[in-house]
C-alpha positions as CSV (number, residue, x, y, z in Angstrom):
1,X,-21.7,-75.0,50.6
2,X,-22.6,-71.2,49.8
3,X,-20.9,-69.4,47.7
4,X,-18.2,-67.4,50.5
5,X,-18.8,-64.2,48.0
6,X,-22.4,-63.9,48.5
7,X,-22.2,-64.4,51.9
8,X,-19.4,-61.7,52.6
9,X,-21.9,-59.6,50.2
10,X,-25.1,-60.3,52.4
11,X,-23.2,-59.2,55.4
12,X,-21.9,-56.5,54.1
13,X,-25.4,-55.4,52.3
14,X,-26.6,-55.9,56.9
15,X,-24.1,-53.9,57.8
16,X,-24.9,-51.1,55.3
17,X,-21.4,-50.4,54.7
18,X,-20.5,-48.6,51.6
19,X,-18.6,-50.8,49.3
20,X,-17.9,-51.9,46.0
21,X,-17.4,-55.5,44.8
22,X,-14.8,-56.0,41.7
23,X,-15.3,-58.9,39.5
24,X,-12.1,-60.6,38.7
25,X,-10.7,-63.3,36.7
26,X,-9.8,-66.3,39.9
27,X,-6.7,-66.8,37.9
28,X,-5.7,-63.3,39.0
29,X,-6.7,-63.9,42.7
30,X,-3.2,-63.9,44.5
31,X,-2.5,-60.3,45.5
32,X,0.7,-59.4,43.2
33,X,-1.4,-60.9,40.2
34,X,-4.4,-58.9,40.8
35,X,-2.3,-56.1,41.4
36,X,-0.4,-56.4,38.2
37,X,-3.5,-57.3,35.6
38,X,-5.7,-54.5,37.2
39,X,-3.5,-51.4,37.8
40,X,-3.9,-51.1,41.5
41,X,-0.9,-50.2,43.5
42,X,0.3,-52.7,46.4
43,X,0.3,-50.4,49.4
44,X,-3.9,-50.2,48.4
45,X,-3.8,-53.9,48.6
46,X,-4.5,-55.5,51.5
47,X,-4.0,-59.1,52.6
48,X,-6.4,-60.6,55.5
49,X,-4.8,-63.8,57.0
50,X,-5.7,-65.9,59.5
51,X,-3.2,-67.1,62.0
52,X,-3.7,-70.2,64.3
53,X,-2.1,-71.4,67.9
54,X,0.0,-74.8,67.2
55,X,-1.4,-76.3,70.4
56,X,-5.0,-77.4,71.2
57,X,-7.3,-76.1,71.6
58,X,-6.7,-73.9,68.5
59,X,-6.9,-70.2,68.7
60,X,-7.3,-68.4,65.7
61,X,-6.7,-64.9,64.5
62,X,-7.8,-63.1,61.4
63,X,-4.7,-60.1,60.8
64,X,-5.2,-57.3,58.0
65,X,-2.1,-55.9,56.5
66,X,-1.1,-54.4,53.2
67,X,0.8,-55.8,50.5
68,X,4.0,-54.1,50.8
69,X,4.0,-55.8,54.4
70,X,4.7,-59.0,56.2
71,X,3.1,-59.6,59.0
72,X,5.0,-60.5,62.3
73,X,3.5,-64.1,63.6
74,X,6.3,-64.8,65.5
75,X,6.6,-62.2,67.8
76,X,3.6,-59.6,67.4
77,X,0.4,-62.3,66.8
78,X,2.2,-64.9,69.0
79,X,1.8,-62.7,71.8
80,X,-1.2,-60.8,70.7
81,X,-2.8,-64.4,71.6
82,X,-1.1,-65.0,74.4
83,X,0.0,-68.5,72.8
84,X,3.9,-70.1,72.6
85,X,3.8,-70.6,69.4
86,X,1.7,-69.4,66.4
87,X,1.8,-70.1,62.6
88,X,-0.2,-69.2,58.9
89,X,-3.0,-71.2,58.9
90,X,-3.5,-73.9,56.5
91,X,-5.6,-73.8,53.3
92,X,-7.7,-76.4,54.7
93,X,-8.0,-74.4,57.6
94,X,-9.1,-71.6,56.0
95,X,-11.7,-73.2,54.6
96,X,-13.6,-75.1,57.3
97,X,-12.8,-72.1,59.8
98,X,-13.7,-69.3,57.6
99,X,-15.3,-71.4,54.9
100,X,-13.2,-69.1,52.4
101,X,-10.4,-70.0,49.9
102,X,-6.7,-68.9,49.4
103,X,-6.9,-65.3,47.1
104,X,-10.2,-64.4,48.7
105,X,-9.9,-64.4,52.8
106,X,-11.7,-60.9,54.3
107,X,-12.1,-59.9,57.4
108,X,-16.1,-59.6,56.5
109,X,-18.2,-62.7,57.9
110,X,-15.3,-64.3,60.4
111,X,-16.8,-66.5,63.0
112,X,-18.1,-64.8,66.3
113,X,-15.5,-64.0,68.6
114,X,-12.8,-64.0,66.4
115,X,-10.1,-61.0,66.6
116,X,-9.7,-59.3,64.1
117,X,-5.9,-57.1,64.0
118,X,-5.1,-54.3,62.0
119,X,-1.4,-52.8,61.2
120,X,-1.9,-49.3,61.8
121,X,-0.5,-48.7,58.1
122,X,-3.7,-50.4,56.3
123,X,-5.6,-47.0,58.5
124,X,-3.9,-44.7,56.6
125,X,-5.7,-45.0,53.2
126,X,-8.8,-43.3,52.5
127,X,-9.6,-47.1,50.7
128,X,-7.9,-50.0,50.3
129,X,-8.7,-53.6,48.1
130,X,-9.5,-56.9,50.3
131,X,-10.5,-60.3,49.7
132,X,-14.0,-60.6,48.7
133,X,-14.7,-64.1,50.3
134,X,-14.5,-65.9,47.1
135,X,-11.1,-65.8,44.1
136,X,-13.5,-64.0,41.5
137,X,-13.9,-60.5,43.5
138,X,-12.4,-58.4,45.6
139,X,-13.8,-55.5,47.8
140,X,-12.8,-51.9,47.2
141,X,-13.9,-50.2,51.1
142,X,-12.9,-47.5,53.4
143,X,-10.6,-49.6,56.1
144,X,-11.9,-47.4,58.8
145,X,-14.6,-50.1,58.8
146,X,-12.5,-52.5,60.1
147,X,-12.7,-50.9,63.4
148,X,-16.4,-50.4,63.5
149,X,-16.8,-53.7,63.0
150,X,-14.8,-54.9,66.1
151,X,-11.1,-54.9,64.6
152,X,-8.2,-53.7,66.6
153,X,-5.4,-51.5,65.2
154,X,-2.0,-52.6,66.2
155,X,0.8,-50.9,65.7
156,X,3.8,-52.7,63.8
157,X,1.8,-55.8,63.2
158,X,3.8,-56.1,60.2
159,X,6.8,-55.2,59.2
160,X,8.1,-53.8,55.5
161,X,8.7,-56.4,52.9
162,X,12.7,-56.9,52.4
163,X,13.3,-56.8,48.7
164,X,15.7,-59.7,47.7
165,X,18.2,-59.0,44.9
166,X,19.1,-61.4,43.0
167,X,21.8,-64.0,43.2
168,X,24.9,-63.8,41.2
């Protein structure tokens, strides 16, 4: 199997979009540990995850939204594809649908024909950070992008993160 870092690279490199890659240590792959050990703020981080219908045939999804958000399966993907019901797909999943591992899912190189969604709120950032395809790098890219490459912005596809205090 190739390396899913090169290949997000390559198509990248096709597309000629302007980019830069960011080596990273894999142990720092997770989002709030990448943010944390590099400096970059949450709300520039954004998560791409794919989505799948419960019931065959599968339907899958790949959703971008940042950080600071959670996105909304239950009500907002569920119905975006017109499914009953509609969960996080599995790390297994993830790799033999996108070929890609947990810490490094991007919306660049997903399988023809696959939507891509947006929350509005990743749109408002002159940049943001997103899964480089691999847990060694990440990709720092306008998110305009997203959209010229097919994506579809979606107003509240997320929602903001609850904090939780603590219990006493």
């Amino acid at each position: 199997m190739s390396d899913p870092g090169n290949t997000v690279r390559e198509h990248l490199a096709r597309l000629g979009i302007e980019h830069e890659v960011i080596a990273i240590d894999p142990d720092f792959a997770d989002t709030a540990a990448f943010c944390e050990r590099y400096g970059y703020a949450p709300e520039r981080s954004a998560n791409t995850i794919l989505v799948a219908s419960k019931k065959e045939p599968k339907r899958y999804a790949a959703c971008v939204v940042l950080a600071t958000t959670q996105l909304d399966v239950n009500h907002r993907v569920r119905a975006l594809l017109d499914v009953s019901r509609a969960s996080f797909a599995s790390a297994d999943e993830m790799r033999s649908v996108l070929g890609m591992e947990v810490g490094g899912v991007t919306p660049f190189g997903l399988p023809p024909g696959m939507p891509l969604y947006v929350d509005s709120r990743v749109l408002a950032w002159d940049w943001i950070i997103l899964g480089g395809g691999g847990r060694s790098t990440k990709i720092r890219i306008s998110p305009e992008v997203l959209l010229r490459m097919g994506g579809t912005s979606v107003e509240a596809l997320a929602v903001e993160r609850r904090e939780t205090s603590p219990s006493h």
